[in-house]
Residue frames as qw, qx, qy, qz and C-alpha x, y, z in Angstrom:
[[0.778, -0.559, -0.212, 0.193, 22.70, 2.36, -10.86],
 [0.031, -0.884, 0.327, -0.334, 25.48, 4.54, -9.03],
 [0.656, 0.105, -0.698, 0.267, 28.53, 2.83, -7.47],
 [0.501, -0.720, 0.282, -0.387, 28.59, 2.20, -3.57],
 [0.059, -0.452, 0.874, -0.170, 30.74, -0.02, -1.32],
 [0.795, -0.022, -0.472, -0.380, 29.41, -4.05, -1.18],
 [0.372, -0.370, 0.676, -0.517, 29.54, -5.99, 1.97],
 [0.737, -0.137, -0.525, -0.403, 28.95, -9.60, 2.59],
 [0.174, -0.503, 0.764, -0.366, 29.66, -10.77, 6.25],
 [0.589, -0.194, -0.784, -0.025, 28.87, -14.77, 7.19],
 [0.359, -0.460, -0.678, 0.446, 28.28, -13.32, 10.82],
 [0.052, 0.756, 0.446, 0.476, 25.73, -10.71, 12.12],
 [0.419, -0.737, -0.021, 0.530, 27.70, -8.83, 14.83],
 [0.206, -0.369, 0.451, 0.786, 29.76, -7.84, 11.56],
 [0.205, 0.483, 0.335, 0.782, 27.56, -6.44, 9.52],
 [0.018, -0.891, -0.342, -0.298, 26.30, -4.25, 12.23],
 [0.515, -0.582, 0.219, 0.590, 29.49, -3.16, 12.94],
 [0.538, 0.241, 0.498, 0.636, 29.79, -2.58, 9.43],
 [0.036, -0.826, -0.515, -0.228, 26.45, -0.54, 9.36],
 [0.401, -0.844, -0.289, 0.208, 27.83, 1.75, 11.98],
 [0.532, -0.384, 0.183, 0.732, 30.43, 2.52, 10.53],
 [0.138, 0.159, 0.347, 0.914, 28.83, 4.43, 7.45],
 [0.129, 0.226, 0.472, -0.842, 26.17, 6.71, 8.19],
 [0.532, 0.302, -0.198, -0.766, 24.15, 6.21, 5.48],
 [0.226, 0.271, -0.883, -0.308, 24.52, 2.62, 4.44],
 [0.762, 0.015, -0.075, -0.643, 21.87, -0.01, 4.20],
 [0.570, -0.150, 0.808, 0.015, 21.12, -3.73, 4.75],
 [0.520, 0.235, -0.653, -0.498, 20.44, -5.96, 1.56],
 [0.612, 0.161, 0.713, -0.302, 18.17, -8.94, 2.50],
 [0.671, 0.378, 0.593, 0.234, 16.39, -9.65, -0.86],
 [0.049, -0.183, 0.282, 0.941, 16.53, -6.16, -2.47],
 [0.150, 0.505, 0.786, 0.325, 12.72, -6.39, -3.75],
 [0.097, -0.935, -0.314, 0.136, 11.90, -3.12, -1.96],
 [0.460, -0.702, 0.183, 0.512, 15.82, -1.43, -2.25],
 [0.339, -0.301, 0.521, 0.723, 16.88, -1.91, -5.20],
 [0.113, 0.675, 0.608, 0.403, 14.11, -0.45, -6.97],
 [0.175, -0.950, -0.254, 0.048, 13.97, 2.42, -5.08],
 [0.359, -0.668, 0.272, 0.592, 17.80, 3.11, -5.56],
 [0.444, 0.194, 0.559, 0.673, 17.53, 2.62, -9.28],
 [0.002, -0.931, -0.346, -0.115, 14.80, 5.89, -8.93],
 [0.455, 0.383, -0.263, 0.760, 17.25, 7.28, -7.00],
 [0.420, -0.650, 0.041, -0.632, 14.92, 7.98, -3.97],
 [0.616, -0.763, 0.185, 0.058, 17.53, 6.32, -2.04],
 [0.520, 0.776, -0.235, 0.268, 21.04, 6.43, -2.47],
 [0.892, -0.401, 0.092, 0.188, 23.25, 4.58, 0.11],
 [0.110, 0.849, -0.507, -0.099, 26.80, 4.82, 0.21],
 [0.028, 0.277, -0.954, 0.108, 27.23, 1.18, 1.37],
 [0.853, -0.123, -0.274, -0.427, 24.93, -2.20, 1.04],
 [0.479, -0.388, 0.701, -0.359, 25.35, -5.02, 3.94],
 [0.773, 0.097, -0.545, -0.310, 24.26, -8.35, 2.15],
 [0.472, -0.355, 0.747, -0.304, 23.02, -10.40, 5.49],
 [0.925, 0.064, 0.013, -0.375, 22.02, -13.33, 3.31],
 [0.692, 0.241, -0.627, 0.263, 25.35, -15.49, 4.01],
 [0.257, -0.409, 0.617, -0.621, 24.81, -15.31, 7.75],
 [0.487, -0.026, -0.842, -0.232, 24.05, -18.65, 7.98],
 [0.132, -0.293, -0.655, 0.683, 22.33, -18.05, 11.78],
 [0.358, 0.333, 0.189, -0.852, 19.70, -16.26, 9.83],
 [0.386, 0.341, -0.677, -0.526, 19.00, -18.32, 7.21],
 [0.049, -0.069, -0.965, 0.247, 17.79, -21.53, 9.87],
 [0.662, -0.264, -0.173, -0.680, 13.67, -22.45, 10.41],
 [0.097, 0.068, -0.924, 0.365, 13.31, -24.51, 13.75],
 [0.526, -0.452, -0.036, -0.720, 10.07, -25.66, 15.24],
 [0.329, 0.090, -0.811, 0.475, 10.06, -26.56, 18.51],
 [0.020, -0.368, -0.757, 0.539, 7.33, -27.45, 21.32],
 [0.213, 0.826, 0.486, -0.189, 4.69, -24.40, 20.58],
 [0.266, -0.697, 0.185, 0.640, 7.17, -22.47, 18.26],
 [0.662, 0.547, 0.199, 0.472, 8.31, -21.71, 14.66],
 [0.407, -0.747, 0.110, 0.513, 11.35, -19.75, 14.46],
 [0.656, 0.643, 0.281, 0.277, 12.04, -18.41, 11.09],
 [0.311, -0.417, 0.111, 0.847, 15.68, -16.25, 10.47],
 [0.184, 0.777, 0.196, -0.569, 15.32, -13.16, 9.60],
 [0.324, 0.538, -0.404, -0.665, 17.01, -13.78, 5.75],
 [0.306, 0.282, 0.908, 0.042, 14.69, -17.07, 4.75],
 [0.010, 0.132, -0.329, -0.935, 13.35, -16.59, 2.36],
 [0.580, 0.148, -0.169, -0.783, 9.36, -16.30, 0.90],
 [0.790, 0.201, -0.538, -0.215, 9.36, -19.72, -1.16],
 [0.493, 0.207, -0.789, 0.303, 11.45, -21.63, 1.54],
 [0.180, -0.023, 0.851, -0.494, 8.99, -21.20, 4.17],
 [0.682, 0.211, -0.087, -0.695, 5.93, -21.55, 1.93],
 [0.770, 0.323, -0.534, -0.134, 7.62, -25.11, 1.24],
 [0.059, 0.603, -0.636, 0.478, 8.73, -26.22, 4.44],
 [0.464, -0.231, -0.833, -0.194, 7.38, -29.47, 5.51],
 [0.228, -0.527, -0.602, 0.555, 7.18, -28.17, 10.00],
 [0.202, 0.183, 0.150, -0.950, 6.11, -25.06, 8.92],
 [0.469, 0.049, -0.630, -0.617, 3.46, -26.40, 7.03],
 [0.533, -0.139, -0.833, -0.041, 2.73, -28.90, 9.36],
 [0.268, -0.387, -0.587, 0.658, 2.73, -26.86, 12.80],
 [0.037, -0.447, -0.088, 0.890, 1.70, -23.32, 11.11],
 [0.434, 0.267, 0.687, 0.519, 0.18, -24.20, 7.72],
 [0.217, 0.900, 0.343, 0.158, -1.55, -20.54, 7.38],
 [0.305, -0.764, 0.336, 0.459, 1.75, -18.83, 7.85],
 [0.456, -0.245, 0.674, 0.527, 3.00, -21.18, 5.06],
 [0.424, 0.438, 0.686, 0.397, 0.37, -20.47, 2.67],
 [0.003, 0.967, 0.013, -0.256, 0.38, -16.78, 3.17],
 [0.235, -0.653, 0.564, 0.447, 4.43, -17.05, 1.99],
 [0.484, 0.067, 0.746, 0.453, 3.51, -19.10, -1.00],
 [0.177, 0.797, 0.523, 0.246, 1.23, -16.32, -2.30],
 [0.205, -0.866, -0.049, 0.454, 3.38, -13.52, -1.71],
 [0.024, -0.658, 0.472, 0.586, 4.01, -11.73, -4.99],
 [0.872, 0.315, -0.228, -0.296, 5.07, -13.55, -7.59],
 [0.944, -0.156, -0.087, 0.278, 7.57, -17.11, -7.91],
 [0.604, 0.510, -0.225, 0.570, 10.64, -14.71, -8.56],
 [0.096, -0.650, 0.226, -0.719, 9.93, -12.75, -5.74],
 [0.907, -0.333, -0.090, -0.241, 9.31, -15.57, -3.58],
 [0.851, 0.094, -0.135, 0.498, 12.88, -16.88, -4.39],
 [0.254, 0.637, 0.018, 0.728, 14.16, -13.49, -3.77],
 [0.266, -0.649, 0.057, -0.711, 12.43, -11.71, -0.86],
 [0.448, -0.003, -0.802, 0.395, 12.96, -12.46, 2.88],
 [0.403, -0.730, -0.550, -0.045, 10.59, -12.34, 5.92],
 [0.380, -0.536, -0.053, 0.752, 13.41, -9.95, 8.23],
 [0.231, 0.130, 0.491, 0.830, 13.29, -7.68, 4.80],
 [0.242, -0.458, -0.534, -0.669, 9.84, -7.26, 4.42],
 [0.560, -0.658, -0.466, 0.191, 9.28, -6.67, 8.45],
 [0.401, -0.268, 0.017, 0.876, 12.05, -3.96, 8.09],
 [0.119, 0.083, 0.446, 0.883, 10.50, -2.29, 5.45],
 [0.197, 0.491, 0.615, -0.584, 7.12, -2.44, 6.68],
 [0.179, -0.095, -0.506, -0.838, 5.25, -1.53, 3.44],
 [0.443, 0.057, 0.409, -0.796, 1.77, -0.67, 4.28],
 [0.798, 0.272, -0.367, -0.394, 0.29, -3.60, 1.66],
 [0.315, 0.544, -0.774, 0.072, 2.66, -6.37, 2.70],
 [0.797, -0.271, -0.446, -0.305, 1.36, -9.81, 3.48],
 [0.550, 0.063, -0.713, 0.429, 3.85, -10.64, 6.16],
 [0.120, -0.366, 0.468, -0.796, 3.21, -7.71, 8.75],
 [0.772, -0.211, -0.236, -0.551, -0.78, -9.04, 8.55],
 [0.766, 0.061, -0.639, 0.026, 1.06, -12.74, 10.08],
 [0.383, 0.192, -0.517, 0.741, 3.12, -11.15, 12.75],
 [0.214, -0.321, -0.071, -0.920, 0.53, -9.56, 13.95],
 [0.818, -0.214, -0.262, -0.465, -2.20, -11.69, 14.43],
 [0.817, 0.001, -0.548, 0.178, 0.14, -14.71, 15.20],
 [0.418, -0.853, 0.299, -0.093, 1.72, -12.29, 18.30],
 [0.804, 0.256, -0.291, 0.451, 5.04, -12.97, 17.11],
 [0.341, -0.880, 0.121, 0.306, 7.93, -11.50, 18.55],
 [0.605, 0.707, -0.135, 0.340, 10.51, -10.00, 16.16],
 [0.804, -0.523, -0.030, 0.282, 14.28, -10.52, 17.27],
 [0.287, 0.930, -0.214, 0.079, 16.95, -8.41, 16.63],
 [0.738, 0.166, -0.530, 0.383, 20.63, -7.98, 17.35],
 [0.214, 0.291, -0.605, 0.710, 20.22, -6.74, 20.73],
 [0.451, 0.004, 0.273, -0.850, 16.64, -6.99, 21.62],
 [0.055, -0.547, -0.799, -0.242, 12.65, -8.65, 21.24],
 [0.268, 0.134, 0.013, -0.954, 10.40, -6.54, 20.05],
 [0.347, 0.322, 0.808, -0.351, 6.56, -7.86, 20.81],
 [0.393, 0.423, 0.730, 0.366, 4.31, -7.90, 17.55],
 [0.100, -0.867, -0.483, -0.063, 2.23, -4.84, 19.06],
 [0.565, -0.651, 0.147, 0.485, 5.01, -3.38, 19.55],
 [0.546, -0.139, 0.567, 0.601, 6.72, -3.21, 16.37],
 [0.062, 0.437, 0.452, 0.775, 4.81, -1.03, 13.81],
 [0.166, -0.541, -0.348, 0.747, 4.17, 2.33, 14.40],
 [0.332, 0.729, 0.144, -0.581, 3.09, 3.63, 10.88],
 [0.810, 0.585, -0.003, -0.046, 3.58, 3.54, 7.08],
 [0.793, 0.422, -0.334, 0.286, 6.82, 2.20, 6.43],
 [0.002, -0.659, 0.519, -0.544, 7.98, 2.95, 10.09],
 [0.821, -0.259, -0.500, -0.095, 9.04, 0.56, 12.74],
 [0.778, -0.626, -0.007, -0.042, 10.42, -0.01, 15.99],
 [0.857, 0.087, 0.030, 0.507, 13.94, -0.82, 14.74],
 [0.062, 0.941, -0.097, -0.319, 16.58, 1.94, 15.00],
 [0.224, 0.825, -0.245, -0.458, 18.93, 2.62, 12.34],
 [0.241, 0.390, -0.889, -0.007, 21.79, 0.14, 12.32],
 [0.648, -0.182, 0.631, -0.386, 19.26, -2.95, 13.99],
 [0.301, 0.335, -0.743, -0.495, 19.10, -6.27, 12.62],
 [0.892, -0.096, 0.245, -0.368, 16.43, -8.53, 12.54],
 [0.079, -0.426, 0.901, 0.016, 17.88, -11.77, 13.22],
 [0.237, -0.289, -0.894, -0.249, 14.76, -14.19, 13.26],
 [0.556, -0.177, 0.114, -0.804, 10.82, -14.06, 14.51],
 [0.058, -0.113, -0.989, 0.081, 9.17, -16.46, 16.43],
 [0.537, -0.250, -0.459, -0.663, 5.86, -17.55, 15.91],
 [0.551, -0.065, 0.634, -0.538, 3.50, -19.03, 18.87],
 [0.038, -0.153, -0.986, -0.057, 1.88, -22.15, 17.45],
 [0.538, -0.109, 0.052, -0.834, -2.07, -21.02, 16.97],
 [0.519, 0.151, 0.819, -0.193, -4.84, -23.43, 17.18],
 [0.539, 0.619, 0.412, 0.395, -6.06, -22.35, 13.53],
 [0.033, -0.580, 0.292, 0.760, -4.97, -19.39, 11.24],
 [0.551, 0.420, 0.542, 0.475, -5.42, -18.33, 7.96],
 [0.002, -0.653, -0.332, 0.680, -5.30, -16.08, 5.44],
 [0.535, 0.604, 0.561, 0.186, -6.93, -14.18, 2.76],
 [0.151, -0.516, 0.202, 0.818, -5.96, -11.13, 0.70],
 [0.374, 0.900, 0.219, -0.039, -8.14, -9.10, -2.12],
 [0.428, -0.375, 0.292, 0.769, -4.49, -8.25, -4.36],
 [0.236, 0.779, -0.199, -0.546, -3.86, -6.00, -6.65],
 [0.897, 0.379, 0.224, 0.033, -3.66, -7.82, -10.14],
 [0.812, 0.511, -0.236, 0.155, -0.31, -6.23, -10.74],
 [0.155, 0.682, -0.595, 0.395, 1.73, -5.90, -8.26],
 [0.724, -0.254, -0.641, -0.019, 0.13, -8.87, -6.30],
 [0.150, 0.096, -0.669, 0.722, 0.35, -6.86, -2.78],
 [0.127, -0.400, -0.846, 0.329, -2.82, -6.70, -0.83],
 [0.105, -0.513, -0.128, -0.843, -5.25, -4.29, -1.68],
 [0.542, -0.550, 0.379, -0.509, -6.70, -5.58, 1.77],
 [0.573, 0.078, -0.801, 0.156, -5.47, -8.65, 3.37],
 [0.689, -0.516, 0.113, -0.496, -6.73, -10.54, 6.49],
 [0.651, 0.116, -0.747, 0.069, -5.52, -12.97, 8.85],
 [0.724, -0.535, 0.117, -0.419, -7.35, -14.51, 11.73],
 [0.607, 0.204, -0.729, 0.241, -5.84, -16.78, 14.39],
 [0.856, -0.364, -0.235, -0.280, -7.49, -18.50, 16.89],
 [0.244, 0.245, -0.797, 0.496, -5.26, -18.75, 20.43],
 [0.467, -0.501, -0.713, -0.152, -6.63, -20.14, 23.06],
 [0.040, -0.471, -0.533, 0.702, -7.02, -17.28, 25.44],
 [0.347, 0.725, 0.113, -0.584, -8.76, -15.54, 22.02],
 [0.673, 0.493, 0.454, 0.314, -8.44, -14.42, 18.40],
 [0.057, -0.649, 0.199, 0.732, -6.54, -11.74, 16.77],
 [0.667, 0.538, 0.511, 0.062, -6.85, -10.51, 13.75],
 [0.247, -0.563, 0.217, 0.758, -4.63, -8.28, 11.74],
 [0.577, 0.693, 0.431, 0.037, -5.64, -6.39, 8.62],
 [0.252, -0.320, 0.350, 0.844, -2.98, -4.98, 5.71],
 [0.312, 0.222, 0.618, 0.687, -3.70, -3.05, 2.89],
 [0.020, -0.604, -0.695, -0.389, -6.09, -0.94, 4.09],
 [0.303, -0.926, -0.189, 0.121, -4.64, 1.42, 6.19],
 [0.189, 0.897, -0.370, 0.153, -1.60, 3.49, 6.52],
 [0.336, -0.350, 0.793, -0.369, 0.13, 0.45, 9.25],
 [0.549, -0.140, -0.824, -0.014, -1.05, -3.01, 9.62],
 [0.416, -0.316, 0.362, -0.772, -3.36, -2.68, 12.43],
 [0.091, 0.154, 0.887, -0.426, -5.57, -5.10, 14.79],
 [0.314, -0.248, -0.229, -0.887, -9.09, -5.02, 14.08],
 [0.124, -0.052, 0.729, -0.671, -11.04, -5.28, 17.37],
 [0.681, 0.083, 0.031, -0.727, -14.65, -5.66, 16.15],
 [0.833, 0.216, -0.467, -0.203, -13.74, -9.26, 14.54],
 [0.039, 0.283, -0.894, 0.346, -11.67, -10.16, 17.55],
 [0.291, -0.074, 0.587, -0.752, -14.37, -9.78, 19.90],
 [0.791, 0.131, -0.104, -0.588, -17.03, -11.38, 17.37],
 [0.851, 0.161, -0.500, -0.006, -14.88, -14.62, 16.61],
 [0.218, 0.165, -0.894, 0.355, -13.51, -15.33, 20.02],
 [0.705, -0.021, 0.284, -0.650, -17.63, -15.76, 20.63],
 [0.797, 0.380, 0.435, -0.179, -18.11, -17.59, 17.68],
 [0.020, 0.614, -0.593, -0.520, -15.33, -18.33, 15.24],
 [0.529, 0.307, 0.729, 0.308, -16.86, -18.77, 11.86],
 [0.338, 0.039, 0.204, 0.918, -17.29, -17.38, 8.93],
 [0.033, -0.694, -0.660, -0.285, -20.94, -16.61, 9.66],
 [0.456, -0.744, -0.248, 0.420, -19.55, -14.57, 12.58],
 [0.389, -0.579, 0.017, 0.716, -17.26, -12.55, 10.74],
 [0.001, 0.345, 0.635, 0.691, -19.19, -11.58, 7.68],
 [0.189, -0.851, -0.484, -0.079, -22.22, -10.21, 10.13],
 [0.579, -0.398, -0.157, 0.694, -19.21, -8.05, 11.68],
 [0.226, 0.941, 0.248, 0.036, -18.88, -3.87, 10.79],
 [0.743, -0.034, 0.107, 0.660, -16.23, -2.65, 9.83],
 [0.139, 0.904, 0.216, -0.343, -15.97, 1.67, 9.91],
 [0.704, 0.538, 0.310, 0.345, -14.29, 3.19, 7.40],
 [0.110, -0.977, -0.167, 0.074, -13.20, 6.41, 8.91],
 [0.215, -0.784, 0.504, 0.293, -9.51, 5.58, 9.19],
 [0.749, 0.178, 0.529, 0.357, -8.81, 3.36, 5.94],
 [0.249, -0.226, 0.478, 0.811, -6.98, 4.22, 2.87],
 [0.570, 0.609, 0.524, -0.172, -8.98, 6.07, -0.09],
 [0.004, -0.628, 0.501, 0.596, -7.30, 6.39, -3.12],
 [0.446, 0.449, -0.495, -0.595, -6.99, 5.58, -6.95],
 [0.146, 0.214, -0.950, -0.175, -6.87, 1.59, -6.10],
 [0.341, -0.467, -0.801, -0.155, -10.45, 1.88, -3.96],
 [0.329, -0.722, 0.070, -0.604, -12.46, 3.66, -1.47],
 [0.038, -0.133, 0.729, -0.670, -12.30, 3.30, 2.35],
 [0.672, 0.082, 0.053, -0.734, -15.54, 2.09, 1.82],
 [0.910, 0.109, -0.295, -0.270, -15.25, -0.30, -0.23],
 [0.435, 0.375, -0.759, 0.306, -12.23, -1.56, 1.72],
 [0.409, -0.184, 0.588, -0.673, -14.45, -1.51, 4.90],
 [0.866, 0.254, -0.129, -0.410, -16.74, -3.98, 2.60],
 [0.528, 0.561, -0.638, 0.001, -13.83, -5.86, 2.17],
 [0.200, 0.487, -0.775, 0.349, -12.55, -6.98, 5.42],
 [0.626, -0.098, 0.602, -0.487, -15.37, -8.96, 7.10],
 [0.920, 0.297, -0.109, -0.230, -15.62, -11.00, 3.67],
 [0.505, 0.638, -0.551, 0.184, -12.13, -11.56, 3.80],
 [0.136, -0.413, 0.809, -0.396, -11.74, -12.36, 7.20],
 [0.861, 0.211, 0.157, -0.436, -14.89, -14.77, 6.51],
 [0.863, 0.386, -0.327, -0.003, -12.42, -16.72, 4.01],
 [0.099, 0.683, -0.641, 0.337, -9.62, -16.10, 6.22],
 [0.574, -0.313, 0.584, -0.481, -11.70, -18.22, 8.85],
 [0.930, 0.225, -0.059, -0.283, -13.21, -20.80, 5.91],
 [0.650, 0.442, -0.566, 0.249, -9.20, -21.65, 5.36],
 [0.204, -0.468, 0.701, -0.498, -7.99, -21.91, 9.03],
 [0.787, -0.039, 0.431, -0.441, -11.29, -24.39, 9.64],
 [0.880, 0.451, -0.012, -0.146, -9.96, -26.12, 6.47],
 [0.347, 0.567, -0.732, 0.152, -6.03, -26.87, 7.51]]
């Protein structure tokens, strides 16, 4: 590691005041994606923000048809949360299966929505669930918010502060991981609102995307008979050393099949 300046503010107007002042500098949230990539050296900050003592980020509320989750809560703490669990319970078992237990304790939902890794189980929630991702100065709408491999909506110095969740009528989800790094070689998650269903599929493109054939089948008929008969094209998925775009098209109507088998089964 190489030395840079350390930051910890307790409040989140100061640290993006902090941010703005160095042109290069970075937030710290868990560091599961940063600090690996600065011990490569294929990034190389001058200054780290640590927002995890902003105690305004750090809260999970649910209210009326909400869940509100700050943006530096971590993995394990909303996989374990008794209202999330109770109001959202495929949100909470997506966050108890993300990674492994260290990285659970470790990694935060505002982190891994910043960073937008094309594998990552969280975007796959946000998605579907039509969150809306708050910042400091803004809401940015679910559909709204990823725009491509590791690229989002956010500009430079923004800070996600927390995401609220709508309150589906079921959800779940399933994911086909990689055995070692435990990210998603494709991941599904269906959720069932009552003007419809979204669905949002990682791992299997460049982006977390929508995947319109399985809406349109399961807000007919939402089971898994329906979304196993579904097609899925292959034209714009990922093909590389971990699988084909093939076989990932294979993938995502079985998956979203289990995705539904759990949702019918909280």
């Amino acid at each position: 590691m190489y030395s840079f300046d350390y930051q910890r503010p307790d409040k989140s107007d100061a640290a993006v005041a902090f941010l703005k002042q160095h042109e290069d500098a970075k937030y710290l949230s868990g560091g599961q994606s940063l600090l690996p990539t600065m011990r490569l050296r294929l990034a190389q900050p001058s200054a780290l923000v640590d927002v995890t003592r902003i105690g305004s980020m750090k809260d999970i509320t649910v209210t009326g048809d909400k869940v509100t989750i700050g943006g530096a809560v971590c993995h394990a703490q909303v996989a374990a949360n008794p209202e999330v669990q109770r109001a959202l319970p495929g949100l909470a078992d997506l966050a108890g299966h993300i990674g492994d237990r260290q990285v659970r304790e470790r990694g935060t939902i505002g982190g891994s929505l910043a960073n937008d890794d094309p594998a990552a189980c969280y975007p796959a929630a946000v998605l579907a669930l039509n969150a809306t991702i708050v910042t400091d100065r803004r809401r940015i709408a679910a559909d709204d918010f990823f725009l491509g491999m590791y690229e989002t909506a956010l500009e430079p110095d923004e800070l996600i502060t927390s995401v609220e969740f709508p309150i589906a009528e079921r959800a779940g989800y399933e994911k086909f991981r990689n055995p070692a790094s435990h990210f998603a070689l494709v991941g599904v998650f269906v959720a069932k609102h009552a003007g419809g269903v979204r669905v949002a599929v990682t791992g299997a493109a460049s982006c977390v995307f929508r995947a319109s054939e399985l809406e349109a089948a399961l807000s007919k008929d939402f089971s898994v008979a329906s979304a196993r008969s579904t097609s899925i094209s292959a034209n714009t998925l990922n093909d590389d050393m971990h699988a084909s775009a093939e076989y990932r098209a294979h993938l995502i109507p079985i998956l979203a099949g289990r995705a539904v088998e759990r949702a019918n089964a909280f």
